[in-house]
C-alpha positions as CSV (number, residue, x, y, z in Angstrom):
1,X,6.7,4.6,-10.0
2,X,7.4,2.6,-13.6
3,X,4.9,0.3,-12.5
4,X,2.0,3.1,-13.8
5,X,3.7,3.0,-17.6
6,X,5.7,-0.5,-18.0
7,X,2.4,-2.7,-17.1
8,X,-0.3,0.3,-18.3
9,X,-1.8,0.1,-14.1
10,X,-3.0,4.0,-15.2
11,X,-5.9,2.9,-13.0
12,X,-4.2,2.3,-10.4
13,X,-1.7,6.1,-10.1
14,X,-4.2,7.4,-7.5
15,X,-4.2,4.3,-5.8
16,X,-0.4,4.0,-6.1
17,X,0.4,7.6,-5.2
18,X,-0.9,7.2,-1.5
19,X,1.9,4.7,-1.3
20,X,5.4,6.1,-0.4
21,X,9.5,5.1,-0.1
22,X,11.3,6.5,1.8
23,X,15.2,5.3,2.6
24,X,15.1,7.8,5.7
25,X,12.0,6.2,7.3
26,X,10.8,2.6,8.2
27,X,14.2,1.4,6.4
28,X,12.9,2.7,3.0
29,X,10.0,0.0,3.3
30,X,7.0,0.9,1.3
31,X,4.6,3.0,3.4
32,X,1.1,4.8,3.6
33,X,2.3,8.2,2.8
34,X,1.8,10.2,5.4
35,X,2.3,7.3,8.6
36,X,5.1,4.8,9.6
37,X,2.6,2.2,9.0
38,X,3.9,-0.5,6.4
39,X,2.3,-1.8,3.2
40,X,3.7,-5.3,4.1
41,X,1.4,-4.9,7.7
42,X,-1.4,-3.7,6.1
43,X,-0.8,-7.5,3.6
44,X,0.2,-9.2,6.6
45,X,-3.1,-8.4,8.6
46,X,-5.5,-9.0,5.5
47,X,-3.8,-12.5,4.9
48,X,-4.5,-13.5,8.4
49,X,-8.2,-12.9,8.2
50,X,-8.6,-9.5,9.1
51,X,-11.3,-7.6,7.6
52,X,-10.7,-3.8,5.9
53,X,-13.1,-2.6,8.9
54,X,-10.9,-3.9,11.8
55,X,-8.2,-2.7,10.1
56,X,-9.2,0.7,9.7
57,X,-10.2,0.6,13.4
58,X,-7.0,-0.3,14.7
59,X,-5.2,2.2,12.6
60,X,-8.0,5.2,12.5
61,X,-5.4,7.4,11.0
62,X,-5.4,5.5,7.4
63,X,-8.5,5.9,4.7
64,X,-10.7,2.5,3.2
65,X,-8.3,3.7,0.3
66,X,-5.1,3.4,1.8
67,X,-5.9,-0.7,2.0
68,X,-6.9,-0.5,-1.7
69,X,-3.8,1.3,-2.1
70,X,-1.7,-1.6,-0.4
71,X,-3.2,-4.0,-2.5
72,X,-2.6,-2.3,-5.1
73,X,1.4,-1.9,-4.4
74,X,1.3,-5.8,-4.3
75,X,-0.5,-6.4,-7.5
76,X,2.2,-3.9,-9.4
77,X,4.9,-5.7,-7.3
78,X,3.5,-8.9,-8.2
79,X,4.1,-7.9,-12.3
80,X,7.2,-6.8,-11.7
81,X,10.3,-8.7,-13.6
């Protein structure tokens, strides 16, 4: 992703790297590598109150990192022009 070099987010690469885009699954929407389960769900649930642990209970299949790694996504996505 540029996001890692134009905005210097070197922090952020492992974070980043769990993240994944795909145009031949969920649309090409950015996804937890690994699941069909969307960034933009993972945002979607957090700005409705939920917390990282019912999150991560409803979805057992994704890591505390995975949110981190969503966030993440938004921030870089935030910067970008």
């Amino acid at each position: 992703m540029a996001y890692r070099d134009v905005y210097g987010a070197q922090f952020m690469t492992p974070l980043l790297d769990r993240i994944s885009i795909d145009p031949r699954i969920c649309f090409g929407k950015p996804r937890i590598k690994g699941t069909r389960i969307w960034v933009s769900l993972i945002l979607d649930f957090l700005a409705s109150g939920e917390t990282k642990d019912q999150i991560l209970a409803a979805y057992p299949q994704l890591q505390p990192d995975d949110i981190q790694a969503a966030l993440a996504y938004a921030v870089c996505e935030s910067l970008s022009p």
